[in-house]
C-alpha positions in Angstrom: -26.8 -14.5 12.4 -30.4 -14.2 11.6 -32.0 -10.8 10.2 -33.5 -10.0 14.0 -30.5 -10.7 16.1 -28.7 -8.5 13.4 -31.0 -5.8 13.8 -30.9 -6.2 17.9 -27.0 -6.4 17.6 -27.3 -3.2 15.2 -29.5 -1.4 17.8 -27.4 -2.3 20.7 -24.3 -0.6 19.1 -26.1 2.1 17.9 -27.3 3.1 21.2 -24.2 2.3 23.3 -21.7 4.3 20.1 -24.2 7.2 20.5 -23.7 6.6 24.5 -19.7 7.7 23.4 -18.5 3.7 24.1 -16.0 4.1 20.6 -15.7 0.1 20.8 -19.2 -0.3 20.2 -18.7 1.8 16.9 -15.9 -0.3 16.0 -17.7 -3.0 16.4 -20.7 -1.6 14.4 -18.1 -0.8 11.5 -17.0 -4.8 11.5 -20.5 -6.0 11.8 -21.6 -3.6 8.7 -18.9 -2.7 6.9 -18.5 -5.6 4.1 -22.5 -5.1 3.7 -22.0 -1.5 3.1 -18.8 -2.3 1.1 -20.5 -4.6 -1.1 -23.1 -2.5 -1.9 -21.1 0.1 -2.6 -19.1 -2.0 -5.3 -22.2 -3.1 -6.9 -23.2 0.3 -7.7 -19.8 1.7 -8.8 -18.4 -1.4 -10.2 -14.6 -0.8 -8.4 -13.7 -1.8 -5.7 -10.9 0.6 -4.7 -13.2 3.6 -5.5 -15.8 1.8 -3.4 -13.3 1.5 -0.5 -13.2 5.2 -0.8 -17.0 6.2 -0.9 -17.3 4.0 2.1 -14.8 5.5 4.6 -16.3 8.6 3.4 -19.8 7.0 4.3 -18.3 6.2 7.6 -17.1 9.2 8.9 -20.7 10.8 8.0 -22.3 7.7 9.4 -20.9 8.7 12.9 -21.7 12.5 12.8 -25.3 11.8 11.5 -25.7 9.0 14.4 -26.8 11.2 17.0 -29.8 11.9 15.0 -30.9 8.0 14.3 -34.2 8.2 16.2 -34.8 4.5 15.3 -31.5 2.6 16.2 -33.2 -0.7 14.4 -33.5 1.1 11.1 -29.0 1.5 11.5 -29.0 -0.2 7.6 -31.2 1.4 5.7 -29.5 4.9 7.0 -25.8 3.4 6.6 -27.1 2.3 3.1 -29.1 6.2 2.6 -25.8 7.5 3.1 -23.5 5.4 1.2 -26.1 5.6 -1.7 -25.4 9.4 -1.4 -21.8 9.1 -1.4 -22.0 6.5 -4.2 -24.0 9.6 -6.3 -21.3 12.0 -5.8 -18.6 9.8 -6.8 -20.6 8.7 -10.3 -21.1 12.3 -11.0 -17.5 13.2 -10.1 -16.5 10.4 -12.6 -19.0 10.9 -15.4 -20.0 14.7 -15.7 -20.9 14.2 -19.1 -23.0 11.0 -18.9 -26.9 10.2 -17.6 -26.8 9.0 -14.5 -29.1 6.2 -16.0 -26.0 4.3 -17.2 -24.3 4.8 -13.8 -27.0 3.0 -12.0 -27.3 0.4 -14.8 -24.2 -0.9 -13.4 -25.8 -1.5 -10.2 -27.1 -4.7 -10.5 -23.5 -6.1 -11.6 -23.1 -9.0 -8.8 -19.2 -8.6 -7.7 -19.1 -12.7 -7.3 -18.7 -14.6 -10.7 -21.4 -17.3 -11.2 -21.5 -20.5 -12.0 -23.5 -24.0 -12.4 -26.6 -24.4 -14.6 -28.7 -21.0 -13.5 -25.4 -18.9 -14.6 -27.0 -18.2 -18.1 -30.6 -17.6 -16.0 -28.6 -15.0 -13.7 -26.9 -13.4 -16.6 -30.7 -13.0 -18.2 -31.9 -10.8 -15.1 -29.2 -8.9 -14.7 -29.1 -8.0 -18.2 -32.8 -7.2 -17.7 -32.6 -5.2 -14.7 -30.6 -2.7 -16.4 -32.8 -2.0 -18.7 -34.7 -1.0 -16.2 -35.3 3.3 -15.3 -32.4 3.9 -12.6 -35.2 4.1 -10.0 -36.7 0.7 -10.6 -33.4 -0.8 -11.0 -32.3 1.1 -7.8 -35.5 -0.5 -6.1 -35.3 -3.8 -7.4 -31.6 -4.2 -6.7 -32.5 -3.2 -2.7 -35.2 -5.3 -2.6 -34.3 -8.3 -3.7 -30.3 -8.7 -4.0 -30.0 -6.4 -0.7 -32.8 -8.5 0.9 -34.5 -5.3 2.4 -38.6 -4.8 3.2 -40.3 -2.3 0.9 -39.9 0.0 4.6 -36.3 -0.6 4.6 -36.3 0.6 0.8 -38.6 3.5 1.1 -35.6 4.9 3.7 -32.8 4.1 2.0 -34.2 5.8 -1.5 -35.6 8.5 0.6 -39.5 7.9 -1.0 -42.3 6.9 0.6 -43.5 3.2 1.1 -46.4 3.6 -1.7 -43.7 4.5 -4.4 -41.4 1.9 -3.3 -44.6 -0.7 -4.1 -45.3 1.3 -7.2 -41.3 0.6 -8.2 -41.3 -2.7 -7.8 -44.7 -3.7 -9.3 -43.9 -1.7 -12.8 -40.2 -3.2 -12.6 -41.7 -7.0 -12.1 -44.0 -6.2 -15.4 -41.0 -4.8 -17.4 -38.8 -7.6 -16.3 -41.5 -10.2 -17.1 -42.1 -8.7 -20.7 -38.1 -8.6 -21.5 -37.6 -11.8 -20.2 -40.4 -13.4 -21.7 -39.5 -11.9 -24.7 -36.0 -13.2 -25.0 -37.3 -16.9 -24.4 -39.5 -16.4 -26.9 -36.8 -15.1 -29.3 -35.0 -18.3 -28.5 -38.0 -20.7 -29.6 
C-alpha cells in the first residue's frame, strides 16, 4: 500500500472510529499497530516491554481521538503518543541514568542484517548514537520511520524550522564521524 492510500485508509478510520463504528478502530489498530509496535521496540530495545507501552499507547490513542483535527496526520499523533509512553517507561526503568543513553538505543534496527552493506549499517548506527538524543530522535524519524520534516515536527512536538535545524547539524556530525572512521581505516 502506498504512503497516500495509507494516509486516505488512515483518515477514513479515523473519522468513521471517531463516528463510534468500534470496527473501524479495530481496523485502525491492525493497519498501525506493528508500525507503532516497531517503533516502540526500537526505542526501548524489548519487545515485551514494548508490547506494554503500546497497549498503553492505545488506549490513550482512542481517548485523545476525538481531538485529531487532522485525521491524515493519525501517525505522527499515534507515534507523539507512543514516544510519550516510550519516555515514561525509560524513566521508570532507569531513574538513575541520562536519558541520553536511553535514546541512544533508539536507532537499534530490531531485524539482524546481512550481505555486503551489514558492516556499512553497523557504521551508522553506531554513529547515530553518538548523536544528542534529539538529533538521534530526529534522524531516526526521518529516515528509518520514513516521515516528512512536518510529520517529525508533530511527533517531537517542535516546530518545522527545528526539525530542519536537527537534521542539518546531525547530517554534519554523522559525516565528520563517519568520515573519520574511514579515514582511521586508511
Amino acid at each position: 500500500m502506498t504512503d497516500g492510500k495509507a494516509r486516505a485508509l488512515d483518515a477514513f478510520l479515523v473519522a468513521t472510529a471517531r463516528a463510534g463504528d468500534t470496527r473501524a478502530l479495530s481496523r485502525l489498530a491492525e493497519h498501525r499497530g506493528d508500525r507503532l509496535m516497531a517503533y516502540a521496540v526500537r526505542l526501548l530495545g524489548d519487545r515485551e516491554a514494548a508490547r506494554d507501552v503500546v497497549q498503553e499507547a492505545w488506549i490513550e490513542i482512542m481517548r485523545a481521538l476525538p481531538r485529531l483535527r487532522d485525521d491524515h496526520a493519525f501517525l505522527p499523533f499515534a507515534l507523539r503518543i507512543v514516544s510519550r509512553r516510550v519516555a515514561r517507561e525509560i524513566s521508570r526503568r532507569q531513574r538513575g541514568r541520562q536519558l541520553a543513553a536511553a535514546v541512544a538505543d533508539e536507532t537499534e534496527i530490531s531485524v539482524e542484517e546481512a550481505g555486503p552493506g551489514a558492516s556499512d549499517a553497523a557504521k551508522v548506527r553506531h554513529a547515530i548514537r553518538r548523536l544528542p538524543p534529539e538529533q538521534a530522535a530526529t534522524v531516526a524519524l526521518f529516515y528509518l520511520e520514513d516521515m516528512s520534516v512536518a510529520e517529525v515536527a508533530t511527533a517531537t512536538d517542535v516546530p518545522v524550522g527545528t526539525v530542519k535545524t536537527r537534521l542539518m547539524h546531525a547530517r554534519r556530525k554523522l559525516r565528520d564521524l563517519l568520515e573519520g572512521e574511514s579515514h582511521e581505516q586508511d
